[in-house]
Each structure stands twice: as structure tokens, then as C-alpha cells.
C-alpha positions as CSV (number, residue, x, y, z in Angstrom):
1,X,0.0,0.0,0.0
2,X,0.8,3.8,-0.7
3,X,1.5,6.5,0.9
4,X,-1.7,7.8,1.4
5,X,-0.3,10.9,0.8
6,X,1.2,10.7,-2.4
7,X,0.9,12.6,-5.4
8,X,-1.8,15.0,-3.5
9,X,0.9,17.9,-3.5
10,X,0.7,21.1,-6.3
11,X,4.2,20.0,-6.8
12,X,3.9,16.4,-7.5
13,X,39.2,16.5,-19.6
14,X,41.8,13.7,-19.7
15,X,39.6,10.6,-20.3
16,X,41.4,6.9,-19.9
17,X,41.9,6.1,-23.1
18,X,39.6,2.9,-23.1
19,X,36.7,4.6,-21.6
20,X,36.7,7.4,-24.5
21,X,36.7,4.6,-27.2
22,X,34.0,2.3,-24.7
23,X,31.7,5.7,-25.2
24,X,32.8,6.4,-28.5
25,X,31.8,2.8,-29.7
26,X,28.9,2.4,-27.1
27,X,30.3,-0.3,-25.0
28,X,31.3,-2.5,-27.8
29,X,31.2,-6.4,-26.6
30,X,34.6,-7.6,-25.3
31,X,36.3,-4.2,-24.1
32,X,37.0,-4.1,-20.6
33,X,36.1,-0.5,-19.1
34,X,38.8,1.1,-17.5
35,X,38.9,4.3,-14.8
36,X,41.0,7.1,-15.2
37,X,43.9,4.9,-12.9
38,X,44.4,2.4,-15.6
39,X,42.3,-0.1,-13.3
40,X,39.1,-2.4,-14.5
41,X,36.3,-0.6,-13.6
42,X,34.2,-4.0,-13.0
43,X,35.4,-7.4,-12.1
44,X,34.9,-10.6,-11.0
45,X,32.6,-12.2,-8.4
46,X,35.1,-14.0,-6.9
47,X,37.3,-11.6,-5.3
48,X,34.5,-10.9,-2.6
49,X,33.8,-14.5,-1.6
50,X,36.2,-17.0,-0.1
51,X,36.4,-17.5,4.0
52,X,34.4,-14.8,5.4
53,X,36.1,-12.1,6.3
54,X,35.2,-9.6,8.9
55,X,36.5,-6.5,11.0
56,X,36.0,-2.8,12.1
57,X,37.4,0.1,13.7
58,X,36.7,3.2,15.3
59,X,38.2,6.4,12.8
60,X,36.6,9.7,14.5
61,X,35.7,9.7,17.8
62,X,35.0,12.6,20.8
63,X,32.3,14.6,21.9
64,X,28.2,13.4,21.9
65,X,28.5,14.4,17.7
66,X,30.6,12.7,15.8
67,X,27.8,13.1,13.1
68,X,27.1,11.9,9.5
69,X,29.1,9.6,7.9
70,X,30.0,9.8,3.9
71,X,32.3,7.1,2.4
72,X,34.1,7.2,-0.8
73,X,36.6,5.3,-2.9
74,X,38.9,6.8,-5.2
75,X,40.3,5.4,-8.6
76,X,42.8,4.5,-7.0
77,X,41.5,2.5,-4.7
78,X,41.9,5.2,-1.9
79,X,39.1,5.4,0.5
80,X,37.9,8.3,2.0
81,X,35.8,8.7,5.2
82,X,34.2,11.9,6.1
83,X,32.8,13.5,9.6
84,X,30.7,16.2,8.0
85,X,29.4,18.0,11.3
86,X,33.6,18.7,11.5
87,X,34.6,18.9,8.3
88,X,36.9,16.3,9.2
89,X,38.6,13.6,6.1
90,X,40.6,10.8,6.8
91,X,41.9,8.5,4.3
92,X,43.7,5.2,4.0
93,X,45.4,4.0,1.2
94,X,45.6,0.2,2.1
95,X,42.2,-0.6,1.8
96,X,41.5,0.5,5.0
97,X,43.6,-1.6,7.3
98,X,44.9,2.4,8.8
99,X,43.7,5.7,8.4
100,X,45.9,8.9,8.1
101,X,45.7,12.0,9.9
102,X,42.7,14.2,10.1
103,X,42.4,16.4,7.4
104,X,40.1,19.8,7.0
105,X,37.7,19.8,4.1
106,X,34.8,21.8,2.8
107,X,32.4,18.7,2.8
108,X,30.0,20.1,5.3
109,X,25.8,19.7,6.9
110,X,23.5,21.1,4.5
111,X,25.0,19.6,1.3
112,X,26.9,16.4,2.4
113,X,27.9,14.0,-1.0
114,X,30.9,12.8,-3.2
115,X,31.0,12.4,-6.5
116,X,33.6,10.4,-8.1
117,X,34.3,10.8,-11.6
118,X,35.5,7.5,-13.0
119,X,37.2,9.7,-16.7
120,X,38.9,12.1,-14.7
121,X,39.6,10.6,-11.3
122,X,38.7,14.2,-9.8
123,X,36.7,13.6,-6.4
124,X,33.8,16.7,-6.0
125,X,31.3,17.5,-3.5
126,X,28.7,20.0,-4.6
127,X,27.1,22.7,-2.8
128,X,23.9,24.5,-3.3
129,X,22.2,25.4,-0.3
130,X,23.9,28.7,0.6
131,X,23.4,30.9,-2.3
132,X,26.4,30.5,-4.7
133,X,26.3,26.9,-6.5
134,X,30.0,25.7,-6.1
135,X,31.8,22.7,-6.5
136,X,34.8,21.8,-3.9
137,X,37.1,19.5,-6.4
138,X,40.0,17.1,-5.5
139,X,42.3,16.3,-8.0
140,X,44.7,14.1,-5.6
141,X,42.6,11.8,-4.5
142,X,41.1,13.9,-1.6
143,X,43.8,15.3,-0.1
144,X,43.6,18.8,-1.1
145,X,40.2,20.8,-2.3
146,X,39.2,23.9,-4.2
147,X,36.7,25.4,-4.7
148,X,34.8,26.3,-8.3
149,X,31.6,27.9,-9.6
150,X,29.1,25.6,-11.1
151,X,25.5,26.0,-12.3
152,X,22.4,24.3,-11.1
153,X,19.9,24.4,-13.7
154,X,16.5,23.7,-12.4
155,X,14.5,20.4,-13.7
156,X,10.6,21.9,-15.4
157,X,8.6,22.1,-12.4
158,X,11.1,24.1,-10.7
159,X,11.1,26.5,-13.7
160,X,7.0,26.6,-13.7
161,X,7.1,27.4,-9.5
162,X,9.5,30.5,-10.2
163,X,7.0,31.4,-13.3
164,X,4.4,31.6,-11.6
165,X,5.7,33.0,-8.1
166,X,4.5,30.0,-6.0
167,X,7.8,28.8,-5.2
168,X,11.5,30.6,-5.6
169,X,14.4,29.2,-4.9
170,X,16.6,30.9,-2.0
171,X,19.4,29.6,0.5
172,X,19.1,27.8,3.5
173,X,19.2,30.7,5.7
174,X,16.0,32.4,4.5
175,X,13.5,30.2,5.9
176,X,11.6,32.8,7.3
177,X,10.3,34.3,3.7
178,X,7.4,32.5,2.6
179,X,7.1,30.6,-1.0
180,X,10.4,29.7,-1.0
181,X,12.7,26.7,-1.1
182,X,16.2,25.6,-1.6
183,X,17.8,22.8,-3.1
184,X,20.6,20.5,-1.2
185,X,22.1,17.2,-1.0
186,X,22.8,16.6,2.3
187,X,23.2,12.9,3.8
188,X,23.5,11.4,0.0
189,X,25.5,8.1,-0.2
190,X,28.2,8.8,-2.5
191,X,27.0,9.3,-6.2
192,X,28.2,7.5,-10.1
193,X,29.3,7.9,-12.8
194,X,27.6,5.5,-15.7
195,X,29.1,3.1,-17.3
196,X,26.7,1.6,-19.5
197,X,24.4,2.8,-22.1
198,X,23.6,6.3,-23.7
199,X,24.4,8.3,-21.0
200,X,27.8,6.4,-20.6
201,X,30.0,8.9,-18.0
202,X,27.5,10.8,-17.0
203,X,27.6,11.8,-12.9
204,X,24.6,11.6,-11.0
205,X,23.6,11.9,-7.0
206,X,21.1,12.3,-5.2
207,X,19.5,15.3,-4.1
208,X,16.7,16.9,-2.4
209,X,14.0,19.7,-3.2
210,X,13.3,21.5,0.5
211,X,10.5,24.2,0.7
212,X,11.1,26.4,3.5
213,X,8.7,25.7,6.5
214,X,8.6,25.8,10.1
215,X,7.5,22.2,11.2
216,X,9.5,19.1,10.7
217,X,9.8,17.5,7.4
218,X,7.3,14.5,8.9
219,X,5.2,17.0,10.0
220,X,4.8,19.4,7.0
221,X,1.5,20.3,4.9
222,X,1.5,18.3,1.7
223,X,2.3,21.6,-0.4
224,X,5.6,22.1,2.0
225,X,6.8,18.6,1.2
226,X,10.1,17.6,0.3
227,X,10.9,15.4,-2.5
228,X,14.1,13.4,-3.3
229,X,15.0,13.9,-6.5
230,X,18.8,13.7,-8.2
231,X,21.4,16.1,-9.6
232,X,23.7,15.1,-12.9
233,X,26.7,15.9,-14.9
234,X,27.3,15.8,-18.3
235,X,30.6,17.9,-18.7
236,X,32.7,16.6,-15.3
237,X,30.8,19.1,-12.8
238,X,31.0,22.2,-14.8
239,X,27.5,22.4,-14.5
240,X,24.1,20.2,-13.0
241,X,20.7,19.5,-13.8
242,X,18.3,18.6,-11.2
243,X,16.2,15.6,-12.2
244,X,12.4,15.0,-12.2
245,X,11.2,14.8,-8.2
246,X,11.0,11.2,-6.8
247,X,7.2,9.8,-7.7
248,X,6.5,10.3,-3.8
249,X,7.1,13.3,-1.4
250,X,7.8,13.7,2.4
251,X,10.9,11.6,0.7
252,X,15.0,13.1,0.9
253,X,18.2,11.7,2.3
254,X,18.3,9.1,-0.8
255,X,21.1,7.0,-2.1
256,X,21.5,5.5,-5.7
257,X,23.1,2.8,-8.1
258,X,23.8,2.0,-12.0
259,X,22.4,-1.3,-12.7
260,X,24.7,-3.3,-15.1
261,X,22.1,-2.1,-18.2
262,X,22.4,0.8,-17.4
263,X,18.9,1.3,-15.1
264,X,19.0,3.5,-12.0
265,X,18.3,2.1,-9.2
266,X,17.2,4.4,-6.4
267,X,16.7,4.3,-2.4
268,X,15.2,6.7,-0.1
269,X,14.5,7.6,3.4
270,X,10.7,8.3,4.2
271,X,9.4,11.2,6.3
272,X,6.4,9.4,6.7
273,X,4.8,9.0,10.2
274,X,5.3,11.9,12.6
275,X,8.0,14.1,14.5
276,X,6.2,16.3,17.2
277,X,4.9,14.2,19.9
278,X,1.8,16.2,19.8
279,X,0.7,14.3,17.2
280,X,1.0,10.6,17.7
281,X,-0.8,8.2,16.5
282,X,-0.1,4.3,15.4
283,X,2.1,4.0,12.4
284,X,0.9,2.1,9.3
285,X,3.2,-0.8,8.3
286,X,4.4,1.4,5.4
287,X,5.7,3.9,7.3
288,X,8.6,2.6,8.8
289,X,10.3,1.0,5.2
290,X,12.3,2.6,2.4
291,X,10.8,4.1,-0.8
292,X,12.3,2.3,-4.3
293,X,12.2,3.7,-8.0
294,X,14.2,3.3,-10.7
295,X,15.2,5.0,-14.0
296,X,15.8,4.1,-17.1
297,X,17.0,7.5,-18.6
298,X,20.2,8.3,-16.7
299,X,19.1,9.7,-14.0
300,X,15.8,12.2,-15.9
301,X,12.9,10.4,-14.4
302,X,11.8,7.8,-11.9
303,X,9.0,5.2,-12.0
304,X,7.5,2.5,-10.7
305,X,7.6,3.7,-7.1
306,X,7.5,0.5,-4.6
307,X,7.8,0.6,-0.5
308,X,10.2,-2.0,0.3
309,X,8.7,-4.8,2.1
310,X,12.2,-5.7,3.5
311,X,13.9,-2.9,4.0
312,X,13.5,-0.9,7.0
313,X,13.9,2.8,7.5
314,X,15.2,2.6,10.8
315,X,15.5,5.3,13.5
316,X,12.4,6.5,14.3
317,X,12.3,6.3,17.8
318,X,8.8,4.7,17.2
319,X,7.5,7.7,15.0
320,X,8.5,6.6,11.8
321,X,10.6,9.0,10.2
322,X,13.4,7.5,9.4
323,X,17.3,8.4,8.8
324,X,19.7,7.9,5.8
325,X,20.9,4.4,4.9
326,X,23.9,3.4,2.8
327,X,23.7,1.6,-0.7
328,X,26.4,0.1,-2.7
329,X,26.4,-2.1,-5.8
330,X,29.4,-4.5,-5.9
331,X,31.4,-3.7,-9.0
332,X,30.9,-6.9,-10.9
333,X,30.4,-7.2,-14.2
334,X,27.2,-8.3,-15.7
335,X,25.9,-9.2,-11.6
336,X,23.5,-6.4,-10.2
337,X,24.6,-7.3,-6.2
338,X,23.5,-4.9,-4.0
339,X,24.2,-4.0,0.0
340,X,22.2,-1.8,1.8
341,X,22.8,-0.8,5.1
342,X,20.6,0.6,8.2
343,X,19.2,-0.1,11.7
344,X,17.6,-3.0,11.9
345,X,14.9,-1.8,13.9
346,X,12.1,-0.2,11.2
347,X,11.2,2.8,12.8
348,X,12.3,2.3,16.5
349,X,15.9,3.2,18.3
350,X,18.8,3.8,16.7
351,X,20.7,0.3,17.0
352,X,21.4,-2.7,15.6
353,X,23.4,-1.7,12.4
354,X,22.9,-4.4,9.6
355,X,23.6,-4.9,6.0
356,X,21.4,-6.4,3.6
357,X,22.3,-8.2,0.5
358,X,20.4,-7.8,-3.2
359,X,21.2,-10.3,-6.6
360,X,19.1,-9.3,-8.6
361,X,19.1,-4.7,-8.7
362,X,17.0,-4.2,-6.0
363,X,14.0,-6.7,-6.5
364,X,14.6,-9.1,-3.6
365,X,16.7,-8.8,-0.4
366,X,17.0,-12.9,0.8
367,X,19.7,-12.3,3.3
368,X,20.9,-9.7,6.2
369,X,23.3,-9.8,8.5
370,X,23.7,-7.7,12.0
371,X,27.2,-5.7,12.0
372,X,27.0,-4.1,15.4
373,X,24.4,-4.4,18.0
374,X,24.6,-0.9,20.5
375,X,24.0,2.2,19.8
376,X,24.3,2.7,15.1
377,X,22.7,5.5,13.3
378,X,23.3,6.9,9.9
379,X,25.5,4.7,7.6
380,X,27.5,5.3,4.5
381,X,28.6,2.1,2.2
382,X,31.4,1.4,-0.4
383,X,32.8,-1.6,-2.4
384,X,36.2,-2.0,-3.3
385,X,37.3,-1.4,-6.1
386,X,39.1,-3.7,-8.5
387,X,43.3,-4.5,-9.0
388,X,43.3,-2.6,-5.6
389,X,44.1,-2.9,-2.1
390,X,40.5,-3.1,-0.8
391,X,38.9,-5.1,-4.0
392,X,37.6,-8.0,-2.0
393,X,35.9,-5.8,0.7
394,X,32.9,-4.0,1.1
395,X,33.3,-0.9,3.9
396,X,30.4,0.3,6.0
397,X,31.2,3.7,8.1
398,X,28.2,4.4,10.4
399,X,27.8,6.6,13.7
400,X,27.9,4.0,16.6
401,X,29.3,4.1,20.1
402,X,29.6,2.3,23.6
403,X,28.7,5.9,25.2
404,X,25.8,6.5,22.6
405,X,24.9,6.8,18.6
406,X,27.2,9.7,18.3
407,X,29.9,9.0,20.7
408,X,31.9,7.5,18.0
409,X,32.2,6.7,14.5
410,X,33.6,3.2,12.9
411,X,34.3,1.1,9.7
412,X,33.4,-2.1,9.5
413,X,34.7,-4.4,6.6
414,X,33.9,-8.0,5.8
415,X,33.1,-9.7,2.0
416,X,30.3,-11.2,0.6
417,X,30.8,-14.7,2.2
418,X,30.1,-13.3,5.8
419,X,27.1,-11.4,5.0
420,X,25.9,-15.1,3.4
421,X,26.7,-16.6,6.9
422,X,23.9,-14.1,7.7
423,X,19.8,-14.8,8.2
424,X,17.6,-15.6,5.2
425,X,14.5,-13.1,5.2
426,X,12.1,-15.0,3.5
427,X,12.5,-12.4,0.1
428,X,13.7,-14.3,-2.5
429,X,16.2,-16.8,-3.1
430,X,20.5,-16.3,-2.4
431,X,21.5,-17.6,-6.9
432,X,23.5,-20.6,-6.6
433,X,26.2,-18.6,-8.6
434,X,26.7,-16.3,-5.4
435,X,27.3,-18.6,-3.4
436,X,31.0,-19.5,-2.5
């Protein structure tokens, strides 16, 4: 069943060589795709099976808020772990056995994402929200940043609101002026570039479209909702379109995946249910589980809107609203495997971390697996990447503690084989091929 509120809003460079000639030629049969480090950009299976494999580590710690967690892998293989309410990057460059030194970057709460671009091997995280679109670029694997100016360009709705003077877009800051929103992508999982099809090398991330309004998102008028939608590059971040708004609203703090033919499949919190105590009420079944859609235009559009069955929107303290999850898609070729990650707990406390494992893009979720059982909140994911250091792991850096959710902030990484030691759900069926 449906949100019972949905659709009743008004506002329903230097290319690797073998990639130019892959999108020059369209991804001709037999031509291994390769990322701006020389390396395969998909692999084999193998490499993430084997004896189960399992550890994890605390990288930030101190204070009651070390806060959102966004995980990235560089061409390279470099991993990058970021503690956005600091500003604070660390990186390890041997697949995350250690972690260097605490470095300052721009990656901060309003507009939290990274965008790796496979061509270039340029990292970027772009901000929107406080009233000069930029992009913060790494060209060294995210050691150093600087800052650019980019353009936004707004997707047709947005461009009828401004028409017509029900909506304009401001910053962040300017909440108190009414018939206005802004535009941020705060608490997306890292974003893609495509490999496959027409829009081959495109970047894309999620993204979400926030009128201004003084109640909580869960809380909001239907005309004040927010909606996930998705940003995307054609020319290496010079500039971004914002895609068509995600089929539902009350919907943001979304992650997202290329599916081997070149679908998108996408995955987003739900501020269904309620914030303010004031108005609580028993919550439907749908409204502590994720919201699904995918596209098949790059990124333009999203249909076939489905509330996961499975997958739980964890961390609502019993009203439902949810928090962000991580998503990953191993990079295998021709093999849609997917890992999501979240509290285990659909809609309650903030605890019992666990990953879940997809075969087939997103359509079933057979087995799940708890990582960490105290206090876990919001979650980023990452797989390695292949002919490097970290290629048969898949990391998970989420905001869990001993003293509380945000008391600390650690990596877990273990392979494929010890998420299939894990607990069948009942939703489909583990392939025979996956197994080890």
C-alpha cells in the first residue's frame, strides 16, 4: 500500500583512453572498461567471496557528535571517510587496514555527498544550499580541495514554480520568507558515474528539493513537502541538472546505483509518520520502510515507485521518520549485487546496524546480517574497487558508540561470504552462482 499521501501535492578533460573509445563505440562487446587509474572498472565475483572475512574500527571519535558519515573510494582505490558536522577527512590507502591523519575539508551539513568521476579521477562535492552553487574538487585523490563555480539548472517544475511566483528558490538561511525553497544534497551516499548505455560517464547523486517551512519534514503540509530527487553531470561538474522529483514526497536523504544495463536504481528515506509528539498516533506498516524507483533514462525520471517490504527505515524512535541508509552495488560485471545498510529496527531506536544483500538490482533482499548491535545511526557504504588494495571488501562507516549513537564513528569491513553466513529473510532466493 501507498503513501496515502502521495501525489496530493501542487508539486507532485583527460579521459582513460579505453573509456573514451568504450563511449565512442557504445560499450562495444569484449572491451574491458577502465577508470582514469588504468584499473578495470568491473570485475569478477570471486574476489568478494572466499572464508568470510570480517573486522572494524573506530576512525573519529569525541564529543556526543561525531555526526554523518559519507564514504568514498577513489580510482585508485583510496578510501575516503568523512565526519561532515567537523569537516573532518581521513583516508587510508591500504584498503582500510589504517587511516591517516585528520584532514580539514569543505564537505560540510547542509549539502553532504561525493561524487567520483571515473574519466577524470577528480573527487567533487557540490554545494547548493547557501546561495552560490560551487563545486569543492579534488584532483589528488582527496587530499587537497578547491573550490569552483558551477551551475544548477532547475529540472521543469522548478522553472513553472519560479513562473508563476509559487515557489522561488533561495538559500538555507531564509527560511523565514514565505514561498520559497532551496535545493541540497545533504546525507546522500556517495554518487556515479555511468558506465553503461547512452548516457555512458554521465555523474549523478542524489539530491533533495526543500520548501522552507517551520514544522518538521514528517510533519509538514503536503504543499511544503520535500521530495528526493537527483542532480547530474554531463561535462565533469561544470555544470548540473536537477532531475524530475521522486514519484513520492515527504521523501530526501536518498542513495542510488547503475544497474549493469544501465537502469537507476534508487533508495530513499521516508518522512512518513510523525515528528512532534503532539501528534502521535499508530504508524501504518508502510511507514517505517524505504521508498524504491528506478530509471531508465540516466538519472531524468523515476517510476515505478514500490515501498520495500524488506527494507526498513530505521531510526524513528517509534514515530517513523526514518534516517539515511547506505547503498552500494558491488562492481561486478554483468551481476547487479547490491548491500544496503541501516538499523535493523524499522522505525524504532537507533541500534542494531545491519547490512542487507540484493542479486538481482533491488527486487529481492534474501539475506541480512547484524554488523553491530549498540547504539548505530546513519550509515554510509562502499565496495572496493578492483586491482586494488581493498577489491575484495565491502566498507560500512556508520555513527555508533559504547557511550551512545554519536559518541563514535567506525568502519566495518567484511566480504560477501560473511554477509551469506547471515539470516535468510524469506525475500527471495541467495543464486546458486553467489554462493561461495
Amino acid at each position: 500500500m501507498c503513501n496515502t499521501r502521495l501525489f496530493r501535492t501542487p508539486i507532485a578533460c583527460c579521459l582513460a583512453a579505453a573509456f573514451l573509445s568504450s563511449v565512442s563505440a557504445g560499450e562495444p562487446a569484449g572491451q574491458e572498461l577502465l577508470t582514469a587509474a588504468g584499473k578495470p572498472a568491473e570485475g569478477p565475483l570471486d574476489v568478494f567471496l572466499g572464508e568470510p572475512l570480517f573486522d572494524m574500527q573506530v576512525v573519529f571519535d569525541g564529543g556526543n557528535d561525531v555526526r554523518e558519515p559519507y564514504l568514498a573510494i577513489a580510482v585508485d582505490g583510496t578510501l575516503l571517510a568523512v565526519r561532515n558536522y567537523q569537516k573532518q577527512l581521513r583516508r587510508s590507502e591500504d584498503g582500510g587496514q589504517s587511516w591517516g591523519d585528520i584532514i580539514e575539508a569543505p564537505i560540510t551539513h547542509s549539502d553532504s555527498n561525493m561524487i567520483v568521476d571515473d574519466n577524470t579521477g577528480n573527487i567533487m562535492s557540490v554545494r547548493m544550499w547557501d546561495g552560490a552553487d560551487k563545486v569543492f574538487r579534488s584532483t589528488d585523490h582527496g587530499k587537497t580541495w578547491a573550490e569552483e563555480k558551477t551551475t544548477i539548472k532547475p529540472n521543469e517544475l522548478m522553472k513553472r514554480l519560479e513562473e508563476t511566483g509559487v515557489q522561488k528558490r533561495v538559500t538555507k538561511g531564509e527560511q523565514g520568507k514565505s514561498g520559497t525553497y532551496y535545493v541540497h544534497a545533504n546525507a546522500s551516499e556517495a554518487g556515479v558515474t555511468l558506465r553503461h548505455g547512452e548516457h555512458m560517464g554521465r555523474l549523478l547523486v542524489s539530491a533533495t528539493f526543500r520548501p522552507h517551512a517551520k514544522a518538521h519534514p514528517s510533519d509538514r503540509e503536503p504543499a511544503d513537502a520535500i521530495f528526493s530527487c537527483a542532480i547530474f553531470s554531463d561535462d565533469h561538474g561544470a555544470t548540473w541538472q536537477v532531475s524530475d522529483f521522486f514519484p513520492e514526497g515527504y521523501t530526501e536523504e536518498a542513495a542510488l546505483v547503475e544497474l549493469h544495463d544501465g537502469r537507476i536504481y534508487y533508495n530513499s528515506r521516508s518522512h512518513s509518520g510523525y515528528y512532534d509528539k503532539a501528534f502521535a498516533r499508530p504508524l501504518r506498516p508502510d511507514e517505517t520502510l524505504r521508498r524504491e524507483a528506478w530509471s531508465d533514462d540516466g538519472g531524468q525520471t523515476w517510476k515505478n515507485l514500490r515501498i520495500s517490504q524488506v527494507l526498513p527505515d530505521g531510526g524513528g524512535y517509534g514515530r517513523g521518520y526514518g534516517m539515511k541508509g547506505g547503498l552500494a552495488r558491488l562492481p561486478v560485471k554483468g551481476r547487479d549485487i547490491l548491500i544496503f545498510s541501516n538499523a535493523d529496527t524499522a522505525g524504532g531506536d537507533r541500534k542494531k546496524m545491519t547490512v542487507w544483500a540484493s542479486f538481482d538490482g533491488g527486487e529481492t533482499w534474501p539475506v541480512k546480517r547484524l554488523v553491530y548491535a549498540p547504539h548505530g545511526a546513519y550509515s554510509s557504504l562502499a565496495a572496493g574497487r578492483p586491482a586494488t588494495d581493498g577489491e575484495s571488501r565491502v566498507y560500512l562507516l556508520f555513527e555508533g558508540g559504547p557511550d551512545g549513537r554519536y559518541s563514535a564513528m567506525r568502519v566495518a569491513r567484511f566480504n560477501l561470504s560473511w554477509i551469506l553466513k547471515g539470516e535468510r529473510t524469506g525475500n527471495g532466493q541467495v543464486p546458486e552462482w553467489a554462493l561461495p
